[in-house]
mmCIF entry with sequence, helices, sheets and N, C-alpha, C, O atoms, coordinates in Angstrom:
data_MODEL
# 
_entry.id   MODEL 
# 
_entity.id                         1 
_entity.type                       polymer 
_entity.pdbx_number_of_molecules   1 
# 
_entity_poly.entity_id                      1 
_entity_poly.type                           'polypeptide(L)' 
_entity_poly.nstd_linkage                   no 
_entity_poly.nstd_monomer                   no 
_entity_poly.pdbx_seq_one_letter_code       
;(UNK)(UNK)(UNK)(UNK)(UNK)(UNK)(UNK)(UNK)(UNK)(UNK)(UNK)(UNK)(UNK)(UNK)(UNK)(UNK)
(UNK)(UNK)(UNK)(UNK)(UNK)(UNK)(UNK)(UNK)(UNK)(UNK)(UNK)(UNK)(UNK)(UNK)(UNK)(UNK)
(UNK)(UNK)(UNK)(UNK)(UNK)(UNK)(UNK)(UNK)(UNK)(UNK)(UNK)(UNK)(UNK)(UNK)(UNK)(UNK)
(UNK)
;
_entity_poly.pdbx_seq_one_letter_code_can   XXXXXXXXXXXXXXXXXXXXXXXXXXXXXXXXXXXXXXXXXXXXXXXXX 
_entity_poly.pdbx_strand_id                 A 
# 
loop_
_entity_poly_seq.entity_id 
_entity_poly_seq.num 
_entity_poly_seq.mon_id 
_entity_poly_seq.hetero 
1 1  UNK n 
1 2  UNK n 
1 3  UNK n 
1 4  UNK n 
1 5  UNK n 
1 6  UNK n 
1 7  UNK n 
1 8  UNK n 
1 9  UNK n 
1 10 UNK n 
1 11 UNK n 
1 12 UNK n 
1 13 UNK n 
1 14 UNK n 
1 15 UNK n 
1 16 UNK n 
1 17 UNK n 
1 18 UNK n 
1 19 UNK n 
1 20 UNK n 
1 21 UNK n 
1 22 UNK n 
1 23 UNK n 
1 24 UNK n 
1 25 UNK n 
1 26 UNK n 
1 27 UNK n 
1 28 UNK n 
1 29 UNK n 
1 30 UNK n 
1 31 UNK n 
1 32 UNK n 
1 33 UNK n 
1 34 UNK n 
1 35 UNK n 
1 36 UNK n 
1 37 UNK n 
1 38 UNK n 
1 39 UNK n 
1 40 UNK n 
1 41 UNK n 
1 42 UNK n 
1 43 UNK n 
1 44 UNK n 
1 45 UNK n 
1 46 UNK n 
1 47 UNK n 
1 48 UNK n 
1 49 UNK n 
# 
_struct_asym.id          A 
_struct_asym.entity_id   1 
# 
loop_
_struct_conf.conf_type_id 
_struct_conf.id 
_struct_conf.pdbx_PDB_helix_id 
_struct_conf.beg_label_comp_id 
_struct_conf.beg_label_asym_id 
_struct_conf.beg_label_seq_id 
_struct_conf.pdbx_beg_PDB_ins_code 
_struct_conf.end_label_comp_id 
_struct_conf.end_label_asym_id 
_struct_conf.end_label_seq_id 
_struct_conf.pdbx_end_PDB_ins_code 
_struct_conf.beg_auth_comp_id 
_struct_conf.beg_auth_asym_id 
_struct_conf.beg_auth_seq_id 
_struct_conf.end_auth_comp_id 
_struct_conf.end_auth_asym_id 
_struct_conf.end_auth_seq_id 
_struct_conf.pdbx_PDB_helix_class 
_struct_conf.details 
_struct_conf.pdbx_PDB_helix_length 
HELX_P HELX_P1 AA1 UNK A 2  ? UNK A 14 ? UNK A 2  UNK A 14 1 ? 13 
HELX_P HELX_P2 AA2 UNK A 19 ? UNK A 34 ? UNK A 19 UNK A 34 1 ? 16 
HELX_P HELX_P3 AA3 UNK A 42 ? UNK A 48 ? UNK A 42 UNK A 48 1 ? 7  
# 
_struct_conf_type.id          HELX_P 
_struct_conf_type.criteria    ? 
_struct_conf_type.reference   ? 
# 
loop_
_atom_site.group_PDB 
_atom_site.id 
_atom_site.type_symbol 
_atom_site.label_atom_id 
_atom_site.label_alt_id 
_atom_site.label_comp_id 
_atom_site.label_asym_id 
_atom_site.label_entity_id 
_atom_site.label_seq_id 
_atom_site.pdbx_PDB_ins_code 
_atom_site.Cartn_x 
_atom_site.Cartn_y 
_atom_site.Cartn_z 
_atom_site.occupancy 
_atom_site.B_iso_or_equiv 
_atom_site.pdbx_formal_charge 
_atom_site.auth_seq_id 
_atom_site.auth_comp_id 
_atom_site.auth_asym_id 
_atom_site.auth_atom_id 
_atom_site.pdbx_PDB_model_num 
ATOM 1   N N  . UNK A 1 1  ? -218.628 163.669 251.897 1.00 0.00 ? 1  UNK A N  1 
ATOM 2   C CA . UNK A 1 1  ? -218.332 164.847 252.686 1.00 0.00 ? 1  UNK A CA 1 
ATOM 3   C C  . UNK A 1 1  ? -219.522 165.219 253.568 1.00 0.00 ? 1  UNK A C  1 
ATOM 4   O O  . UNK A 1 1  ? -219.372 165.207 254.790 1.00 0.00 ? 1  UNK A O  1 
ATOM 5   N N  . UNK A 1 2  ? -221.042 165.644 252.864 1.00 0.00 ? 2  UNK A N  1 
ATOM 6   C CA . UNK A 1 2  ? -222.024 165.257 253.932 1.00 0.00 ? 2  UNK A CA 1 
ATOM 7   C C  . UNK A 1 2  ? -221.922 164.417 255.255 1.00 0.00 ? 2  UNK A C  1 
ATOM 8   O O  . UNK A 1 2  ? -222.288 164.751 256.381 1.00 0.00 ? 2  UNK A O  1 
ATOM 9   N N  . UNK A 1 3  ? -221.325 163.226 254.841 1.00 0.00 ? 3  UNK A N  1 
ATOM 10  C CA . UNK A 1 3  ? -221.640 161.842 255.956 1.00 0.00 ? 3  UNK A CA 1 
ATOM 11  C C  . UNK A 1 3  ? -220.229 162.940 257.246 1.00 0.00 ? 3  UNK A C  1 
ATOM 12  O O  . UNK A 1 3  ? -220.629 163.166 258.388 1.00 0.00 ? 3  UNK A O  1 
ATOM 13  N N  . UNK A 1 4  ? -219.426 163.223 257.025 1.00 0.00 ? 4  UNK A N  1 
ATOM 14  C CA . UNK A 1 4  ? -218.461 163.885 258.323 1.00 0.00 ? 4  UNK A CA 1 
ATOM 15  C C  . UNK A 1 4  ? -219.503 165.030 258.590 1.00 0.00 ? 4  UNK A C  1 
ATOM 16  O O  . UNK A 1 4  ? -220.037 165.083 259.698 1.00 0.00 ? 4  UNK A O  1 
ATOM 17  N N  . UNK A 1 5  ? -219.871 166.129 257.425 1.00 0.00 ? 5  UNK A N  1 
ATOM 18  C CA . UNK A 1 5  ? -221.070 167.213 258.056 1.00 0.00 ? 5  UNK A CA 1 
ATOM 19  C C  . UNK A 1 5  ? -221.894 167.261 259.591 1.00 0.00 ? 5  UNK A C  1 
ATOM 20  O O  . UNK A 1 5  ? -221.965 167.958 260.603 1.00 0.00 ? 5  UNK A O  1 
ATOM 21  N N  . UNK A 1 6  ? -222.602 165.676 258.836 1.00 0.00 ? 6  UNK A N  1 
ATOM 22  C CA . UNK A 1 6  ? -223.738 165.302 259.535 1.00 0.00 ? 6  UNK A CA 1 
ATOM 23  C C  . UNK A 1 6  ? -222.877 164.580 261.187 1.00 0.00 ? 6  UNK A C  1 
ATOM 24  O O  . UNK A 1 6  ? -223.185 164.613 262.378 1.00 0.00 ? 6  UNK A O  1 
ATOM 25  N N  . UNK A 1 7  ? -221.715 163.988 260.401 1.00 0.00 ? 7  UNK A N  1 
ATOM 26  C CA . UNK A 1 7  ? -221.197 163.256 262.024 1.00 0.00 ? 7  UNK A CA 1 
ATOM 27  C C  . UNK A 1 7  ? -220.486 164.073 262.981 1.00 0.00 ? 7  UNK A C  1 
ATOM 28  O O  . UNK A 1 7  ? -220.227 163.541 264.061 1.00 0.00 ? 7  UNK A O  1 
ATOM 29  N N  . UNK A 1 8  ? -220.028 165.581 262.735 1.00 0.00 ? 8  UNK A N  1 
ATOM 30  C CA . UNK A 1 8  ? -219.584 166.224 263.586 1.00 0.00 ? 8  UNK A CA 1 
ATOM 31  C C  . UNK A 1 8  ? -220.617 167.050 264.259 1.00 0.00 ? 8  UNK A C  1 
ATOM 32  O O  . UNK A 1 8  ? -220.719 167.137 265.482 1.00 0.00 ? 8  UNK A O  1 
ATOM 33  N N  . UNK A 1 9  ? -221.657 167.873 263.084 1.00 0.00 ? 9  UNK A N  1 
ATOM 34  C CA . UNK A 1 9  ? -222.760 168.476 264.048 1.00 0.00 ? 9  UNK A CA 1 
ATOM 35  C C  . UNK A 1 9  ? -223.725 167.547 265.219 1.00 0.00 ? 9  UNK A C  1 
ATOM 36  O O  . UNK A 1 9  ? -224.463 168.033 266.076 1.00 0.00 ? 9  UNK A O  1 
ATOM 37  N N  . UNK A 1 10 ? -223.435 165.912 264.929 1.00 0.00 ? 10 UNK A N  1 
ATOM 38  C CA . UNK A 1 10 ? -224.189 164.943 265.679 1.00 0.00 ? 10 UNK A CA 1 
ATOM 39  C C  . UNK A 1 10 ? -223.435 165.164 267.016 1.00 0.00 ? 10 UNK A C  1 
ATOM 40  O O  . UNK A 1 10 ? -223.988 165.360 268.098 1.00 0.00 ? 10 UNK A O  1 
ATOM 41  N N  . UNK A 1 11 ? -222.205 165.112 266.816 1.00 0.00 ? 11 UNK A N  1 
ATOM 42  C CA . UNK A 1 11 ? -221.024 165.283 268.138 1.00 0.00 ? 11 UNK A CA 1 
ATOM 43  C C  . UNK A 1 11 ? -221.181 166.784 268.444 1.00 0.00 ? 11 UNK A C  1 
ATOM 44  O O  . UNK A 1 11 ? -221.368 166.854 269.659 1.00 0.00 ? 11 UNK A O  1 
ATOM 45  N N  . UNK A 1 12 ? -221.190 167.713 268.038 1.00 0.00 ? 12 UNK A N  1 
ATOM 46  C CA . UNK A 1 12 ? -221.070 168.581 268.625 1.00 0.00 ? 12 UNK A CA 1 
ATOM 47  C C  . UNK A 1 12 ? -222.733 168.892 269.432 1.00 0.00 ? 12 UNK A C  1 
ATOM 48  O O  . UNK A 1 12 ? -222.857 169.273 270.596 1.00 0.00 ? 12 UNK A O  1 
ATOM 49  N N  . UNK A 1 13 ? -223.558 168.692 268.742 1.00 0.00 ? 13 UNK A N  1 
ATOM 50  C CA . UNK A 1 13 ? -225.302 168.770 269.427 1.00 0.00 ? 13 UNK A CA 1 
ATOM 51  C C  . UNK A 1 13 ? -225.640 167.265 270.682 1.00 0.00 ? 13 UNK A C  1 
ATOM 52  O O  . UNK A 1 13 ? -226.563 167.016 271.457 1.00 0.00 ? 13 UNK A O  1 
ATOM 53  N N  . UNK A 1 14 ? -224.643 166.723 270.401 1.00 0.00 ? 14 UNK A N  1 
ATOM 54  C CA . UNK A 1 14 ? -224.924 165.445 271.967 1.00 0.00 ? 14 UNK A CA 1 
ATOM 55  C C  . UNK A 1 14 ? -224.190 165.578 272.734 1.00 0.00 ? 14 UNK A C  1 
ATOM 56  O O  . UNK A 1 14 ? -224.357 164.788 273.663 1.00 0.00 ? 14 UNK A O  1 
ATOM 57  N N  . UNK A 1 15 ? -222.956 166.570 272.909 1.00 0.00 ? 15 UNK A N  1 
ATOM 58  C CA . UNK A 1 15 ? -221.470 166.652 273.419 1.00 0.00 ? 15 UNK A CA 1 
ATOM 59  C C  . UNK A 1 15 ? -221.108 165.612 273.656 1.00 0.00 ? 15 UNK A C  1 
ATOM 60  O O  . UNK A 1 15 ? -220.984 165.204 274.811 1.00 0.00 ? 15 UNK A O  1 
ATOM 61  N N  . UNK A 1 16 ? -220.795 164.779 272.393 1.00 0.00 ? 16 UNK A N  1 
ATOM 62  C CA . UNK A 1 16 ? -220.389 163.769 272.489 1.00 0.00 ? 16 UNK A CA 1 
ATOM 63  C C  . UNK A 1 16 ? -218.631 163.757 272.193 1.00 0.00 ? 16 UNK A C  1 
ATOM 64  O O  . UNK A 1 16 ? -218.087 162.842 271.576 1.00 0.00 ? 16 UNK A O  1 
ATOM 65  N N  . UNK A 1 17 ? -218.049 164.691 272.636 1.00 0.00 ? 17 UNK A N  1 
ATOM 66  C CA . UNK A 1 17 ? -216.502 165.222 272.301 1.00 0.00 ? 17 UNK A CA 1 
ATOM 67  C C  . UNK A 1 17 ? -215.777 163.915 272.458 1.00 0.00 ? 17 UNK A C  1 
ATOM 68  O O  . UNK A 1 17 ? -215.209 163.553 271.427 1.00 0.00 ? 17 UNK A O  1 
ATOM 69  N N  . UNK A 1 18 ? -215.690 163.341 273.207 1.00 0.00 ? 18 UNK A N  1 
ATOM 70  C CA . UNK A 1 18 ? -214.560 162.332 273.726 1.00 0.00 ? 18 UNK A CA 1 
ATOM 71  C C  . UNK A 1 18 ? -214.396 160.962 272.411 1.00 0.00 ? 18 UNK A C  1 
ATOM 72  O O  . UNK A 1 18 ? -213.499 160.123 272.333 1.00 0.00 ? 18 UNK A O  1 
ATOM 73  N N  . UNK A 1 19 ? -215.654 161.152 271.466 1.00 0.00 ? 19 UNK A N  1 
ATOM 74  C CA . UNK A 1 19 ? -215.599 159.970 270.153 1.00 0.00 ? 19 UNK A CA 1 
ATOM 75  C C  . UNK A 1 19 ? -214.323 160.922 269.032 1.00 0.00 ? 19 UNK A C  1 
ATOM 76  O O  . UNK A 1 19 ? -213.527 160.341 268.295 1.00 0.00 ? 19 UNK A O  1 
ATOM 77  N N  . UNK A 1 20 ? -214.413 162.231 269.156 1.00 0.00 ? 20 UNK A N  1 
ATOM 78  C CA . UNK A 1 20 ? -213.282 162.741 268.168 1.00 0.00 ? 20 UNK A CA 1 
ATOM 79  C C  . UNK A 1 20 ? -211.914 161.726 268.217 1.00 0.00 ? 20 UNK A C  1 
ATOM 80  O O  . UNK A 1 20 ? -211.332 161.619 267.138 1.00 0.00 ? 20 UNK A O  1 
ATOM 81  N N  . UNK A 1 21 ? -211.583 161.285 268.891 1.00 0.00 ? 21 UNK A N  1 
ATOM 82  C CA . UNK A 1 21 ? -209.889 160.866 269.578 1.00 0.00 ? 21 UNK A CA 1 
ATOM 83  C C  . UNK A 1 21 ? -210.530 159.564 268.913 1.00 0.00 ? 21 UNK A C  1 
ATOM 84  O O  . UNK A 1 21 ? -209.869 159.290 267.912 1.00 0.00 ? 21 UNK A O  1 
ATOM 85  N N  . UNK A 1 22 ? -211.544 158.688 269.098 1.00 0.00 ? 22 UNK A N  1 
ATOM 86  C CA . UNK A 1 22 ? -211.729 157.522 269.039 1.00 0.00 ? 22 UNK A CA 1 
ATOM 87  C C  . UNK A 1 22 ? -211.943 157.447 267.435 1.00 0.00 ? 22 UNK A C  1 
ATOM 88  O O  . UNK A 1 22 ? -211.273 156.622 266.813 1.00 0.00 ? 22 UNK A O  1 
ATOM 89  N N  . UNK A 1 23 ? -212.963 158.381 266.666 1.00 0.00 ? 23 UNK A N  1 
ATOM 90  C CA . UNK A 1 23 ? -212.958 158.405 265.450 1.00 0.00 ? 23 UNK A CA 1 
ATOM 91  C C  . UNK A 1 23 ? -211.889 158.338 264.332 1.00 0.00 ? 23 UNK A C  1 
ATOM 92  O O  . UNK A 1 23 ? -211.855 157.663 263.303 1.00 0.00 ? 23 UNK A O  1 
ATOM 93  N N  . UNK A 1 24 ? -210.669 159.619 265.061 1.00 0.00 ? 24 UNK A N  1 
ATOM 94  C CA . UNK A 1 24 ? -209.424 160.280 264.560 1.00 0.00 ? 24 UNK A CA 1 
ATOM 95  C C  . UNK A 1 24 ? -208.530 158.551 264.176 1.00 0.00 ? 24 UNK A C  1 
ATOM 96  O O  . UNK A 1 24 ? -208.279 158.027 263.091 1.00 0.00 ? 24 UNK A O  1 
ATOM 97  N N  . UNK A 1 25 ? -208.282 158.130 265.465 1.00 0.00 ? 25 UNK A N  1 
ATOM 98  C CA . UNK A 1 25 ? -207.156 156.724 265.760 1.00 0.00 ? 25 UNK A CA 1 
ATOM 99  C C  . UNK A 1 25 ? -208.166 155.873 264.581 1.00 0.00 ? 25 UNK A C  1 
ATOM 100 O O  . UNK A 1 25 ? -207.538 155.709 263.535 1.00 0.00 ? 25 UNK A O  1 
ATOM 101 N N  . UNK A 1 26 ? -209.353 155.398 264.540 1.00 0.00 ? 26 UNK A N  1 
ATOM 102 C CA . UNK A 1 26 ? -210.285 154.559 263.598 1.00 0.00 ? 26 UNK A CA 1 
ATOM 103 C C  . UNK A 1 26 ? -209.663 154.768 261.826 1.00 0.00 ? 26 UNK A C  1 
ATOM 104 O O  . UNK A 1 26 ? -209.273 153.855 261.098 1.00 0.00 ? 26 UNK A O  1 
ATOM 105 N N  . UNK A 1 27 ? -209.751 156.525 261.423 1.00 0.00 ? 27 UNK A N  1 
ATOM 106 C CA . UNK A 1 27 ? -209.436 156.674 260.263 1.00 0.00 ? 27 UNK A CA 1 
ATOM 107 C C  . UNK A 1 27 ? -207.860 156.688 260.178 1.00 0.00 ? 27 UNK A C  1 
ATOM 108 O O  . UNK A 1 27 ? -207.320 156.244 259.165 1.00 0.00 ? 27 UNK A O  1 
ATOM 109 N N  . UNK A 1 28 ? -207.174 157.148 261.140 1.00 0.00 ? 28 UNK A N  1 
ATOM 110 C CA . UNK A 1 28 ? -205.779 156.882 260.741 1.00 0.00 ? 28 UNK A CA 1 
ATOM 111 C C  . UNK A 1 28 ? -205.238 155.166 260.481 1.00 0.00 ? 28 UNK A C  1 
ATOM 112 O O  . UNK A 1 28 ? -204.369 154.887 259.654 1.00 0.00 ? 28 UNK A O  1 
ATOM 113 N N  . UNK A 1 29 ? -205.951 154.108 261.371 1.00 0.00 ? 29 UNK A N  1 
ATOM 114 C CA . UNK A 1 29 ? -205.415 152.992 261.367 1.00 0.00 ? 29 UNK A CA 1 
ATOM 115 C C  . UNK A 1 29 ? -206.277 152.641 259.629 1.00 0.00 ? 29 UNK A C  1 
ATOM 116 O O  . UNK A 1 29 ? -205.734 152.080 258.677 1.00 0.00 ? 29 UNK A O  1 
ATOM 117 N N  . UNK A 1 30 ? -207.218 152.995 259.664 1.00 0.00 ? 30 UNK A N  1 
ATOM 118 C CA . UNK A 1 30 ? -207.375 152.417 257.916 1.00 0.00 ? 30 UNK A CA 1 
ATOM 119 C C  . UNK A 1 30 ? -206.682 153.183 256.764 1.00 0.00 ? 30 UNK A C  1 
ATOM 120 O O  . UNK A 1 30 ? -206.528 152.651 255.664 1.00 0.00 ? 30 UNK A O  1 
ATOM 121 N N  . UNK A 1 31 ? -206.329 154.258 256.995 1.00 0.00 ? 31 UNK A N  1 
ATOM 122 C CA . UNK A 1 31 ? -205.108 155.097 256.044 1.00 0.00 ? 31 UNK A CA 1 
ATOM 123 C C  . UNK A 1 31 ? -204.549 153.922 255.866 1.00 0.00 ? 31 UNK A C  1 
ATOM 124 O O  . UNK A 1 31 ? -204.549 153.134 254.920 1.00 0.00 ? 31 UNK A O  1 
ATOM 125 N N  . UNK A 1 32 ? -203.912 153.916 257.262 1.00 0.00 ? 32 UNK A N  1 
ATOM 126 C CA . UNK A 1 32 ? -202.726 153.048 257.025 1.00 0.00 ? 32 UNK A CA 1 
ATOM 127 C C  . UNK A 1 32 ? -202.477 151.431 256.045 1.00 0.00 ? 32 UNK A C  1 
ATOM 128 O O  . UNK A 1 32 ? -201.922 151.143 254.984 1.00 0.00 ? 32 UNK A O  1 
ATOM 129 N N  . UNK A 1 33 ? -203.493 150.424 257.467 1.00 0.00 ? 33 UNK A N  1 
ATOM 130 C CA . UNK A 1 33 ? -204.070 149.498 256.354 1.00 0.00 ? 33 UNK A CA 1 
ATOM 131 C C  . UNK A 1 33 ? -204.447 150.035 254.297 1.00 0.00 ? 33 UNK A C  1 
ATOM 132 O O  . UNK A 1 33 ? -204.324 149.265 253.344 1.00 0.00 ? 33 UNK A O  1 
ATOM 133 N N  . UNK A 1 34 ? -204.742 151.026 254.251 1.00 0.00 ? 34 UNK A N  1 
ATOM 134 C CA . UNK A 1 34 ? -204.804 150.860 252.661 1.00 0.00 ? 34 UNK A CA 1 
ATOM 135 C C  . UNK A 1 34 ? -203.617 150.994 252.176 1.00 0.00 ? 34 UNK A C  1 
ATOM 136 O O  . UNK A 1 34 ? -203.370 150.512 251.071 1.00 0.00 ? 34 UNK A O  1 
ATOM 137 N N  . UNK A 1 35 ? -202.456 151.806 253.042 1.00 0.00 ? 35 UNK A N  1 
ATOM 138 C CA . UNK A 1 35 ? -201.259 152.075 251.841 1.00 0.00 ? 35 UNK A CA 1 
ATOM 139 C C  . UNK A 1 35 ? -200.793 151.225 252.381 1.00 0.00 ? 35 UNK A C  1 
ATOM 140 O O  . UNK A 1 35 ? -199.698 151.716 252.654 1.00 0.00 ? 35 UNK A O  1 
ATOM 141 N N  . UNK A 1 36 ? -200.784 149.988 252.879 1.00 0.00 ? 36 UNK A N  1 
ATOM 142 C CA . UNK A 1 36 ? -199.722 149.366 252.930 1.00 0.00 ? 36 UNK A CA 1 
ATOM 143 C C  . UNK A 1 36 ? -199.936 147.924 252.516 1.00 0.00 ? 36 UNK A C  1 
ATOM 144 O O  . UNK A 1 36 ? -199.337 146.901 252.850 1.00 0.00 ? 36 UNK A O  1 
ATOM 145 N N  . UNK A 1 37 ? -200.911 148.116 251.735 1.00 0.00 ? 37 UNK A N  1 
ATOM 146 C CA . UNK A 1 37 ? -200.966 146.700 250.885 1.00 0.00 ? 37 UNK A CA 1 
ATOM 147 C C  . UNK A 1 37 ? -200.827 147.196 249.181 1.00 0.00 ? 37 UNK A C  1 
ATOM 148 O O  . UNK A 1 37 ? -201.205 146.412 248.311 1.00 0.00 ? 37 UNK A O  1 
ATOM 149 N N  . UNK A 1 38 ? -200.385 148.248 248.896 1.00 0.00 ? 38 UNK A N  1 
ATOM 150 C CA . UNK A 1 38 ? -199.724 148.471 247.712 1.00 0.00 ? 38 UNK A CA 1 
ATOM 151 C C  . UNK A 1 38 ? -198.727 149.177 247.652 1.00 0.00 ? 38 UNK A C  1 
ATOM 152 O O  . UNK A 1 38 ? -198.552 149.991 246.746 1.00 0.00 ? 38 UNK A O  1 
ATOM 153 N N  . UNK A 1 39 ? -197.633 148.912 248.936 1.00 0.00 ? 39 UNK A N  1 
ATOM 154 C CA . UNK A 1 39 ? -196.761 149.791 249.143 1.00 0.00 ? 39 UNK A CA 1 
ATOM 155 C C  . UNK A 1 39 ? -195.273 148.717 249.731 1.00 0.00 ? 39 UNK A C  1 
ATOM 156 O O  . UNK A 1 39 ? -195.305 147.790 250.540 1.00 0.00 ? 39 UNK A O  1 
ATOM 157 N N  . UNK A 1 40 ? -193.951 149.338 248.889 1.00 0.00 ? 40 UNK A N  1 
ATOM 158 C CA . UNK A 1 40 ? -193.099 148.857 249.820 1.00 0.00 ? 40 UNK A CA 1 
ATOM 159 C C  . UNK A 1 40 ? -193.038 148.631 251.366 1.00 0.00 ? 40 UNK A C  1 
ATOM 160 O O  . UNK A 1 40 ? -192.504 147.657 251.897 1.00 0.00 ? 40 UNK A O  1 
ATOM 161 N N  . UNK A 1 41 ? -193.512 149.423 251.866 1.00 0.00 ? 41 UNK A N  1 
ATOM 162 C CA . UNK A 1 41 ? -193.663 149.373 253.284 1.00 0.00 ? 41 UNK A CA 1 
ATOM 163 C C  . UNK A 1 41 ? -194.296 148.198 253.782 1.00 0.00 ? 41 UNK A C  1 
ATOM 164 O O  . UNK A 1 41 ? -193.649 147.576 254.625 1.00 0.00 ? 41 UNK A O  1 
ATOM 165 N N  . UNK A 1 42 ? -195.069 147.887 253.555 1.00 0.00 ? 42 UNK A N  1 
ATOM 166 C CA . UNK A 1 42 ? -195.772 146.390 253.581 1.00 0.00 ? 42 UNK A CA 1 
ATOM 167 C C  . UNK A 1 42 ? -195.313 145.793 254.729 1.00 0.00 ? 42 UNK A C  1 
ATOM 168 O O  . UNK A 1 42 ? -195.785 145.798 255.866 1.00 0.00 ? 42 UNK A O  1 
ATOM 169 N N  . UNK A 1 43 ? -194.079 145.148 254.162 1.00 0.00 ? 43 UNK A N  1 
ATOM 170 C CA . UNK A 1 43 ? -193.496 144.311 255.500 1.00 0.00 ? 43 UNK A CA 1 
ATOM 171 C C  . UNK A 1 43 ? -193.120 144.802 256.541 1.00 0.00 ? 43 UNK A C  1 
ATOM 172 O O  . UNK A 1 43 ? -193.240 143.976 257.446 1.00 0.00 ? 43 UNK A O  1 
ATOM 173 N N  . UNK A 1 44 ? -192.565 146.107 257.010 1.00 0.00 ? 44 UNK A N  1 
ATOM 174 C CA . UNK A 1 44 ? -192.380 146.768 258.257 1.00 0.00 ? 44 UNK A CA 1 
ATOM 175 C C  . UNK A 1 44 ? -193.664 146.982 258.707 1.00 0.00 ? 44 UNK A C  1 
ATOM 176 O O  . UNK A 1 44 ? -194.016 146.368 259.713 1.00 0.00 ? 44 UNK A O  1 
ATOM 177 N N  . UNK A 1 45 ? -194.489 147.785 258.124 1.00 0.00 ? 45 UNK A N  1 
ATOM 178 C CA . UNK A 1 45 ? -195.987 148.066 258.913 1.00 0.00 ? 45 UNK A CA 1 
ATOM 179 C C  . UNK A 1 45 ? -196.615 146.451 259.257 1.00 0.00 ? 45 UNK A C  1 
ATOM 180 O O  . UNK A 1 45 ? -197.093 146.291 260.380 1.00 0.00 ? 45 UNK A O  1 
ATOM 181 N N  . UNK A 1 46 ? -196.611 145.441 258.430 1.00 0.00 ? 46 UNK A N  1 
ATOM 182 C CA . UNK A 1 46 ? -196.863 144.385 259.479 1.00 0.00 ? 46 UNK A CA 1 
ATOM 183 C C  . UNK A 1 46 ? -196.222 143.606 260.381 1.00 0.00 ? 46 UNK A C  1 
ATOM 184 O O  . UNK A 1 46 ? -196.634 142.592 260.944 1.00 0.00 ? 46 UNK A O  1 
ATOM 185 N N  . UNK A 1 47 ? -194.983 144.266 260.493 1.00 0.00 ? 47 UNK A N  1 
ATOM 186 C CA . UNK A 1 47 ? -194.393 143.635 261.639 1.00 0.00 ? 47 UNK A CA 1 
ATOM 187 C C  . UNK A 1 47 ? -195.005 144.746 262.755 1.00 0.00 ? 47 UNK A C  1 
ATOM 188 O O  . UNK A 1 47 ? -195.161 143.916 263.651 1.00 0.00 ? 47 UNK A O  1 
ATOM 189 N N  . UNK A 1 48 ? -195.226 145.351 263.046 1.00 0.00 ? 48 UNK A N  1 
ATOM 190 C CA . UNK A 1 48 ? -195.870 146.476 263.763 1.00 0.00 ? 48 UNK A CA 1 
ATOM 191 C C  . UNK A 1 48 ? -196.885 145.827 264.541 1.00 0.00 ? 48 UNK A C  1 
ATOM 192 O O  . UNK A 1 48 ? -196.789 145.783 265.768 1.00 0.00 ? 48 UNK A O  1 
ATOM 193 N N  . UNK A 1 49 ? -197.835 145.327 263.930 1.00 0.00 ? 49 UNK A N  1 
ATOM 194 C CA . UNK A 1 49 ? -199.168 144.491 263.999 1.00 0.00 ? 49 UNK A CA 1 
ATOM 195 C C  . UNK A 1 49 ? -199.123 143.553 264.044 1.00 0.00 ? 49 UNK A C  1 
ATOM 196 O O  . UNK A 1 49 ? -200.157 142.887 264.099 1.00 0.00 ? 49 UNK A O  1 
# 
């Protein structure tokens, strides 16, 4: 929880705004990748990809 602390006050003190969108899409695509290698879904999410 620190490590986001430290990475948003880094973005917000460089105005580095425009990595939020790039960060956001980064953690959603590994959500994903994790549930879907122990998940029925499996085969639809890799037809996707």
């Amino acid at each position: 929880m620190e490590f986001l602390k430290e990475l948003f006050r880094f973005l917000k003190t460089r105005k580095k705004f425009w990595m939020i969108p790039l960060i956001l899409i980064l953690l959603f695509l590994a959500l994903v990748i994790a549930l879907s290698g122990a998940s029925a879904l499996a085969p639809f999410i890799y037809t996707i990809f």
